[in-house]
MIDREN-785809 format. One record per residue (C-alpha): residue number from 1; y, z, x. Coordinates in steps of 0.1 Angstrom, whole numbers, padded with zeros to 4 digits. Example, Ala and Ser with C-alpha at 12.3 -4.5 7.8 and 13.67 -1.06 7.14 Angstrom:
REM MIDREN-785809
PT   num      py      pz      px
PT     1   -0045    0078    0123
PT     2   -0011    0071    0137
END
This chain:
REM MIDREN-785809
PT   num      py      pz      px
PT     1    0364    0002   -0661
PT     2    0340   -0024   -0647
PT     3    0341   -0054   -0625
PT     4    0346   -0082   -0655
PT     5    0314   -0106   -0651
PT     6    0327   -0134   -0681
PT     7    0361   -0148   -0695
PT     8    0360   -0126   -0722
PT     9    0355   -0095   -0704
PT    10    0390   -0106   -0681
PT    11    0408   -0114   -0709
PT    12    0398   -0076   -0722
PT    13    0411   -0062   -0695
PT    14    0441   -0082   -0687
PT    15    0454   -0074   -0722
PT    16    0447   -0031   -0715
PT    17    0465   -0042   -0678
PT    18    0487   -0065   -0675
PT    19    0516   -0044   -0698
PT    20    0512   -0015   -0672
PT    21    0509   -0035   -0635
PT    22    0523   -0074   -0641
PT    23    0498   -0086   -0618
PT    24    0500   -0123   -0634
PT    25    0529   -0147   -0636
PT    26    0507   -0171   -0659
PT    27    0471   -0167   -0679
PT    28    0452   -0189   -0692
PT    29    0427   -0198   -0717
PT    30    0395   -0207   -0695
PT    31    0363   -0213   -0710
PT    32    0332   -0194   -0705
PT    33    0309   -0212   -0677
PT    34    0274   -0212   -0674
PT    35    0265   -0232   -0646
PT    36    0273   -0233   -0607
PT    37    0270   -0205   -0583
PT    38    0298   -0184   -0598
PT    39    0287   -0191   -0632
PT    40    0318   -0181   -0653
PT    41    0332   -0155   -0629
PT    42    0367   -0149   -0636
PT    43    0388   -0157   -0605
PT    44    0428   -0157   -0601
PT    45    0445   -0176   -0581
PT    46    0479   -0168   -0563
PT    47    0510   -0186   -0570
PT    48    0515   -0203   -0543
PT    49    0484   -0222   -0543
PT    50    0490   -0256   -0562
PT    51    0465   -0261   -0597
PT    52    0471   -0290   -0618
PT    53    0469   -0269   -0652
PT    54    0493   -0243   -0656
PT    55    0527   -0236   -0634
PT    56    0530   -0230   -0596
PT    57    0561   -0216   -0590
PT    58    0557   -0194   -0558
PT    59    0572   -0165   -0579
PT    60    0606   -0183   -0568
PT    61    0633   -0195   -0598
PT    62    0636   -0229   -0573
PT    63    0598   -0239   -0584
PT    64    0603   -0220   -0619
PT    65    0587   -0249   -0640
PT    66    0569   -0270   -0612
PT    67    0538   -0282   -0622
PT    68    0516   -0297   -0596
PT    69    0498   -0333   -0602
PT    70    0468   -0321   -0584
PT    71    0446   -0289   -0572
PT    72    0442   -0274   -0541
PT    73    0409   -0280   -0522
PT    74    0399   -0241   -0527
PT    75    0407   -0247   -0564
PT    76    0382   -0275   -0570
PT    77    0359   -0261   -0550
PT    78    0358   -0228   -0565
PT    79    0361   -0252   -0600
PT    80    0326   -0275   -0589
PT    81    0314   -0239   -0577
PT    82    0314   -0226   -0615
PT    83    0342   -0206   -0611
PT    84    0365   -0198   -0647
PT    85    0401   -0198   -0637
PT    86    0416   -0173   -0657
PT    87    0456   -0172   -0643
PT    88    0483   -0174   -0617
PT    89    0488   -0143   -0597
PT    90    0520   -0126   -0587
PT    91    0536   -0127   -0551
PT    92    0562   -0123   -0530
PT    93    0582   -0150   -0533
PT    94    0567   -0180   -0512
PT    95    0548   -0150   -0497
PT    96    0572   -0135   -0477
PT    97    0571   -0098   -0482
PT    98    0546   -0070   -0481
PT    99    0554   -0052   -0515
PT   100    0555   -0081   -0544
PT   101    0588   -0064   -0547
PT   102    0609   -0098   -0537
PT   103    0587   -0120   -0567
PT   104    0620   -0131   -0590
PT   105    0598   -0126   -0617
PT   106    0589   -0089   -0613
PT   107    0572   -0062   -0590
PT   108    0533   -0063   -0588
PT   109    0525   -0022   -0597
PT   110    0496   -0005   -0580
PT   111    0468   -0002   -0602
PT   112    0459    0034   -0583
PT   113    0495    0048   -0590
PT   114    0524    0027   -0611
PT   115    0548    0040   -0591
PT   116    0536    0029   -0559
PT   117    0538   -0009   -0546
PT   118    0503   -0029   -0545
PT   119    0512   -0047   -0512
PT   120    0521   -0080   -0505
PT   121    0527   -0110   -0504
PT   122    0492   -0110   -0526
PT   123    0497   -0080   -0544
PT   124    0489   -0096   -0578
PT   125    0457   -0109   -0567
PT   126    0448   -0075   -0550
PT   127    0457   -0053   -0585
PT   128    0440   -0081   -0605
PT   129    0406   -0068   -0586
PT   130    0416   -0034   -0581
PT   131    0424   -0034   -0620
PT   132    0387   -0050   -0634
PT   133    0410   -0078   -0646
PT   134    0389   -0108   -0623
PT   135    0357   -0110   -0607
PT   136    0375   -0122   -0572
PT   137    0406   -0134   -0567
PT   138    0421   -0163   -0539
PT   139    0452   -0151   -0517
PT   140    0472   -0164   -0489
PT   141    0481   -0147   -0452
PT   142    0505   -0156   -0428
PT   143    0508   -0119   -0414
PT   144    0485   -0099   -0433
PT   145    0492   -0113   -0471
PT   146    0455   -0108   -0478
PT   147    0440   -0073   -0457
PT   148    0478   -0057   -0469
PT   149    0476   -0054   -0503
PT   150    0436   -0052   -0508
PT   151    0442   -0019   -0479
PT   152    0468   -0006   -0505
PT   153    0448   -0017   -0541
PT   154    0412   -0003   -0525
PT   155    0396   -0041   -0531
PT   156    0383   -0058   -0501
PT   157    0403   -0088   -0488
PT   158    0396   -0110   -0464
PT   159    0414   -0134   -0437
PT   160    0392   -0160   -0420
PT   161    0397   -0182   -0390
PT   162    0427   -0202   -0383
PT   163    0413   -0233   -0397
PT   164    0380   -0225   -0413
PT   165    0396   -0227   -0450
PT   166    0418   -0259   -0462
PT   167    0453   -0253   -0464
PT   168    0457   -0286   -0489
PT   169    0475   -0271   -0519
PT   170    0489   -0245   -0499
PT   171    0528   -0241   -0505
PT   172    0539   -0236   -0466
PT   173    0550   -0205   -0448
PT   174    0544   -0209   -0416
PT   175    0522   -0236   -0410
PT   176    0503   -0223   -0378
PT   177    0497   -0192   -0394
PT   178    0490   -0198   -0427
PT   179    0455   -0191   -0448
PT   180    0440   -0190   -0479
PT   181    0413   -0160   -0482
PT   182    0393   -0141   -0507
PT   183    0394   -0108   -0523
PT   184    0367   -0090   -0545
PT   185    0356   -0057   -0549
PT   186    0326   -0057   -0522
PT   187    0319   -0069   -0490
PT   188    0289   -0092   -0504
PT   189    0310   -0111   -0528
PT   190    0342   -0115   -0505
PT   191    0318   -0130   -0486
PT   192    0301   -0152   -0514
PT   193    0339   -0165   -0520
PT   194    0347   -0172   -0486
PT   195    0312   -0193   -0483
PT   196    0324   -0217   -0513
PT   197    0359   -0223   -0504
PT   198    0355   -0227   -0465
PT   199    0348   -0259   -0450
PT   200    0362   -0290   -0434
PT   201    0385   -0314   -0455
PT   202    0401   -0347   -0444
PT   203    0435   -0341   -0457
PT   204    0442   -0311   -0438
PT   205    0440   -0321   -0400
PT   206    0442   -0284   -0390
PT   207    0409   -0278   -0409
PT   208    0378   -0271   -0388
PT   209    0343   -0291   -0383
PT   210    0328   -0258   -0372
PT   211    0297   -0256   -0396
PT   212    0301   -0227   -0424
PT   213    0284   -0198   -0413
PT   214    0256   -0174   -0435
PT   215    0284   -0151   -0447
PT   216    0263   -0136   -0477
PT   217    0229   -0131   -0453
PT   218    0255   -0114   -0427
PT   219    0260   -0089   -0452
PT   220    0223   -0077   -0447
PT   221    0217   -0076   -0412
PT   222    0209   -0043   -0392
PT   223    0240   -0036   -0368
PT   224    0224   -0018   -0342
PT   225    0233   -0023   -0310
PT   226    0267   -0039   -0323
PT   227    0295   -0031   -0299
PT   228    0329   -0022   -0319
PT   229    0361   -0018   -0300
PT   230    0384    0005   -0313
PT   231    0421    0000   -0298
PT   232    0439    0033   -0292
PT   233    0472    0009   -0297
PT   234    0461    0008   -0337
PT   235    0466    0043   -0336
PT   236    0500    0052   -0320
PT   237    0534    0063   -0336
PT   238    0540    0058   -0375
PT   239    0502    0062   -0384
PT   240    0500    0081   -0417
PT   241    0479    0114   -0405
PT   242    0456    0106   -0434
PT   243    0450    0069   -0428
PT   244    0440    0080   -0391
PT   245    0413    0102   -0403
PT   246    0399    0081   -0430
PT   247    0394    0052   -0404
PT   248    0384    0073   -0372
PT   249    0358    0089   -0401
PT   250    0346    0050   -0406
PT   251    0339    0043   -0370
PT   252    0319    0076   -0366
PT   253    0299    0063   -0398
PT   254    0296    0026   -0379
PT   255    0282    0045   -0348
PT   256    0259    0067   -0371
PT   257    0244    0034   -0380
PT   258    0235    0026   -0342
PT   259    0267    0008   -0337
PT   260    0279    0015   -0301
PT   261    0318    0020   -0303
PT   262    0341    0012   -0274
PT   263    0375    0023   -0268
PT   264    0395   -0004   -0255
PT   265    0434   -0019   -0252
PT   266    0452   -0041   -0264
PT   267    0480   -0037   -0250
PT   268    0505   -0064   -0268
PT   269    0504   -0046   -0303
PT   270    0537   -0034   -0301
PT   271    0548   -0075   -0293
PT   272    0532   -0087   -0319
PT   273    0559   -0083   -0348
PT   274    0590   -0095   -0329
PT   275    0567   -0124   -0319
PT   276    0554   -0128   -0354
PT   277    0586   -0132   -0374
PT   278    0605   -0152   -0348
PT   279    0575   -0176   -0352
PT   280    0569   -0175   -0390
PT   281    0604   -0175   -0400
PT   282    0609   -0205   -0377
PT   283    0582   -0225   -0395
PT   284    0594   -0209   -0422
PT   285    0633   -0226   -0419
PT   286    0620   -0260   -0417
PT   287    0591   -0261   -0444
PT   288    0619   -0243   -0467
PT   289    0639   -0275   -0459
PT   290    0628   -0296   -0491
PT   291    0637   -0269   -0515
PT   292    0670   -0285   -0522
PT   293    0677   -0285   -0559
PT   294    0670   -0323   -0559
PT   295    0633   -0331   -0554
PT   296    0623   -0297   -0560
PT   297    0640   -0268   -0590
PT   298    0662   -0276   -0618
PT   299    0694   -0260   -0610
PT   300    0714   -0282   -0634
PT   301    0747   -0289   -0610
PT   302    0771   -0320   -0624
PT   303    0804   -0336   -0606
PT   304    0801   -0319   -0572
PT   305    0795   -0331   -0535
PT   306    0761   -0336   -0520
PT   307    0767   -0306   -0499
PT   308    0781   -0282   -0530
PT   309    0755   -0289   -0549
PT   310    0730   -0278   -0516
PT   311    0750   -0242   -0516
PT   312    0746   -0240   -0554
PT   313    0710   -0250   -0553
PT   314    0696   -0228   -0526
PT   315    0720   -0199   -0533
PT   316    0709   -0199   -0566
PT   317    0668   -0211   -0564
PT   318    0661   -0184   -0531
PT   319    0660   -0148   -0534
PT   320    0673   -0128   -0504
PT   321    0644   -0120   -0484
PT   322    0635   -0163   -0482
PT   323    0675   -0166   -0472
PT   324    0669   -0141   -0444
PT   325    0641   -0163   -0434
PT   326    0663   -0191   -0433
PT   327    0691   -0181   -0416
PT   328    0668   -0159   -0390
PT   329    0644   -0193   -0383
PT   330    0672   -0216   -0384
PT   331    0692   -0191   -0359
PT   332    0659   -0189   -0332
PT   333    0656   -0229   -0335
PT   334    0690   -0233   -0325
PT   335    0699   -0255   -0297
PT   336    0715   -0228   -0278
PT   337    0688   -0198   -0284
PT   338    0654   -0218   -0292
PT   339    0646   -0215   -0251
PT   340    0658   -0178   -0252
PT   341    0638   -0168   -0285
PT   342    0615   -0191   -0302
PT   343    0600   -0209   -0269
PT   344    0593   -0171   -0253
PT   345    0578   -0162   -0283
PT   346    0557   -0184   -0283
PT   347    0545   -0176   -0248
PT   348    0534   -0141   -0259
PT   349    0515   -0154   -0284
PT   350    0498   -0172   -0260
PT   351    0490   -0138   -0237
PT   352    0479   -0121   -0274
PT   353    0452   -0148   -0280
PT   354    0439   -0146   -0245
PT   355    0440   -0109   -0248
PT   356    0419   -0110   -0281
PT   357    0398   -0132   -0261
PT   358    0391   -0110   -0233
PT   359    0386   -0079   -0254
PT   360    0356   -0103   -0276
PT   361    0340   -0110   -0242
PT   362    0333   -0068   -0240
PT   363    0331   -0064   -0279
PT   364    0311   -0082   -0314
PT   365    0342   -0067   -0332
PT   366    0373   -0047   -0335
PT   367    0378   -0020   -0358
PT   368    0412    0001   -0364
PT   369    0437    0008   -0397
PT   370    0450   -0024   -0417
PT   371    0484   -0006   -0426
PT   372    0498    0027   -0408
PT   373    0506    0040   -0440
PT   374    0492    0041   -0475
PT   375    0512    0028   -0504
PT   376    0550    0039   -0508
PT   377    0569    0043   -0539
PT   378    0587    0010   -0553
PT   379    0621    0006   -0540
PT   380    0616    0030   -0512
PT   381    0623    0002   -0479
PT   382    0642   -0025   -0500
PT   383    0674   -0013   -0481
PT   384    0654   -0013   -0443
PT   385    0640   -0047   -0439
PT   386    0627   -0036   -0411
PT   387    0609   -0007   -0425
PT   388    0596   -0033   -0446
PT   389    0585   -0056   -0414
PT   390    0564   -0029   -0399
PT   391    0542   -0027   -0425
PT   392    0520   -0055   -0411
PT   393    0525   -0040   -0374
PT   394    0488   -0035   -0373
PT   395    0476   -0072   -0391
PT   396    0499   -0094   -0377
PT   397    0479   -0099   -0341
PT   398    0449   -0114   -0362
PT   399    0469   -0142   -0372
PT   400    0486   -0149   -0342
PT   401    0453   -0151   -0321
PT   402    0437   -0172   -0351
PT   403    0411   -0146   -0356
PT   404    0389   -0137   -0385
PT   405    0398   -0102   -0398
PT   406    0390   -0083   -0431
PT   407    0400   -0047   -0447
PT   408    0372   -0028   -0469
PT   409    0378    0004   -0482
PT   410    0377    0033   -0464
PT   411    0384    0067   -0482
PT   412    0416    0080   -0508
PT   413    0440    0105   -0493
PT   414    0452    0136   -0509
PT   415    0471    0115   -0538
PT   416    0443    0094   -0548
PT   417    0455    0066   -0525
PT   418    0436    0035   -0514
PT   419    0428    0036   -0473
PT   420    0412    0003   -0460
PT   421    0391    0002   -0427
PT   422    0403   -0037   -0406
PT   423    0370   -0052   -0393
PT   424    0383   -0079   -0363
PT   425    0357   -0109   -0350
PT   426    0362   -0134   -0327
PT   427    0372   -0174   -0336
PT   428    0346   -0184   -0359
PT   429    0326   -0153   -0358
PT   430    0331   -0140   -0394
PT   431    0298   -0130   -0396
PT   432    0295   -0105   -0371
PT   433    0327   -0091   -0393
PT   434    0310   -0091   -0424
PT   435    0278   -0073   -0407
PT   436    0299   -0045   -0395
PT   437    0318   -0039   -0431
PT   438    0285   -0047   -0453
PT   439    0269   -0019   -0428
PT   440    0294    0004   -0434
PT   441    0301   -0001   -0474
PT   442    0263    0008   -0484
PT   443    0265    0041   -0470
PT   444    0298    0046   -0493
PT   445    0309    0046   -0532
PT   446    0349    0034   -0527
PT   447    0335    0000   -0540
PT   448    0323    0020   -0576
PT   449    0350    0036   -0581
PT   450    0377    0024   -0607
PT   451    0418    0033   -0616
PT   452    0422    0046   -0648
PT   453    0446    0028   -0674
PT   454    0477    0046   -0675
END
């Protein structure tokens, strides 16, 4: 297998592929491109990021057959960029999840191991890389949606500033959390991706004017001298013994590169996923709010009340994990517990970004694990939500404190399993991250290597 270079070489491999991992929800015939910086490169998009050709449906049966009138800011600029849009990748539905196992349209398998999950919520975009099916791929974070899966699917994925990408064509999560990042199969061209599709844009007020940094020339530069922190907090109870030596083996290969690595705290990890869902499924409640069978979903109900046809509508469009959003976000806005949960939570959000902050005034970046553990068998926490939930204990601070953060890969434990390293910079400062895991990519062949068709 190879990284697919032209439509015709995706559409190759997404016919040997897609039977054996389901990493699309929708294909499509693009033509071959010859012009613009991407020139014809094959890019998918994930599902809950609005194109006007094709279906966005959020992998959820209440935007089964939606069809947007216009694109998403990334889309057209990756479309005036040259990019060939080749499909519609598979998700969690409305991205909450960190498996692809809650899409109502069918698990995303790992490419690595078809038994295994390929992450989430962008686990189609991440086995459409991992796979040779697309060049690059676009995916979406609220909590780790993008560094998750390409950790688990050995692809580089990468979440940038709160702010630094448009979030216009973005299908909401949670709204102060929520970005749209790339993935690709090296450092170099994550960072190519990320060049093109970040940027101010005037319908997106929470968009940045901070001027788009050199992400492809900060793939070159010599990092020594670069001071990496390296929180002992990343490594405590529930890290896979594996995963721990793969990554502490990738900050000895940083420091054998002249990097000077720092241990340091941060010492709110272990709030950071109570804080994290209270806070997302909040948002998550009232953007969920329009789904109600009437603007949105075609759930076909005749000669019942307004407020029937709500239960049959939502009960019937949302699969269980977006209902235990809504009641959990709907239960910490209340007027008698929004002081006691949703307000507090809040506040330690606050302490997390100024402890980010502090740490960045010691540090050029943070390195740790992306996920404690590599990927688990399908079906194996879909009874222990919770289970589920500490998946992203280690990528959730990133997007509470608004910080750039990426995952390259890192090593393969004993089963042939996919180990990413996180790379962590300061507001703005993706460069610095892309130094660090350029650096530390040339001096390793994860990037070359390829899973083999089943």
């Amino acid at each position: 297998m190879k990284t697919p270079h032209t439509v015709q070489e995706s559409r190759d491999a997404i016919a040997a592929w897609e039977p054996h991992i389901h990493a699309f929800l929708e294909t499509f015939e693009a033509p071959e491109v010859l012009e613009g910086v991407l020139a014809g490169k094959p890019i998918a998009i994930k599902d809950n990021i609005v194109t006007k050709f094709g279906h966005t449906s959020a992998a959820s049966k209440m935007l089964e057959n939606f069809q947007s009138p216009y694109n998403a800011a990334v889309v057209e600029k990756l479309i005036d960029a040259g990019a060939a849009i080749v499909g519609k990748a598979n998700l969690d539905e409305f991205a909450m999840g960190s498996s692809t196992e809650y899409s109502a349209f069918g698990v995303t398998k790992n490419p690595w191991d078809i038994s295994r999950v390929s992450g989430g919520s962008s686990g189609g975009s991440a086995a459409a890389v991992a796979s040779g099916e697309v060049w690059g791929a676009i995916g979406t974070e609220t909590g780790g949606s993008v560094r998750h899966p390409a950790s688990l699917c050995g692809v580089v994925g990468v979440k940038p500033t709160y702010g630094r990408v448009s979030r216009h064509g973005l299908i909401s999560y949670g709204s102060s959390l929520d970005q749209a990042g790339p993935m690709a199969r090296t450092v170099k061209d994550a960072a190519l991706l990320l060049e093109i599709i970040a940027g101010n844009d005037p319908y997106d007020a929470t968009s940045s004017q901070e001027p788009v940094g050199m992400y492809v020339h900060a793939c070159d530069k010599d990092i020594t001298g670069m001071k990496i922190g390296v929180p002992e907090e990343f490594f405590g109870v529930g890290i896979h013994p594996e995963v721990e030596k793969l990554v502490r083996a990738a900050v000895e290969s940083l420091k054998d590169q002249g990097a000077i690595i720092t241990p340091i705290s941060l010492s709110l990890t272990s709030a950071a996923i109570p804080v994290y869902y209270l806070i997302a499924k909040a948002e998550a409640s009232t953007n969920l709010s329009r789904y109600d069978g009437l603007r949105y979903g075609d759930m076909d109900v005749h000669d019942v009340s307004l407020l029937e046809h709500y239960i049959h509508a939502r009960g019937k469009g949302f699969g269980p994990e977006v209902k235990r959003a809504i009641l959990m976000g709907t239960y910490a806005l209340s007027a008698g517990y929004v002081d006691a949960w949703y307000k507090q939570a809040s506040k330690v959000r606050t302490l997390i970004r100024r402890e980010y902050e502090e740490a960045f005034k010691a540090v050029d970046v943070i390195a740790g694990p992306v996920t404690p553990e590599p990927a688990f068998p399908i079906g194996s926490k879909m009874s222990d939500p919770l289970q589920m939930y500490l998946a992203d204990a280690l990528t959730v601070p990133a997007n509470l404190a608004g910080v750039p953060a990426l995952s390259v890969p890192c090593g393969f434990t004993s089963e042939n399993l996919p180990v990413g390293l996180q790379v962590i910079a300061s507001h703005f400062q993706e460069e610095k991250m892309f130094s660090a895991a350029a650096a530390y990519e040339k001096q390793h062949d994860w990037h070359t290597r390829f899973p083999e068709l089943p």
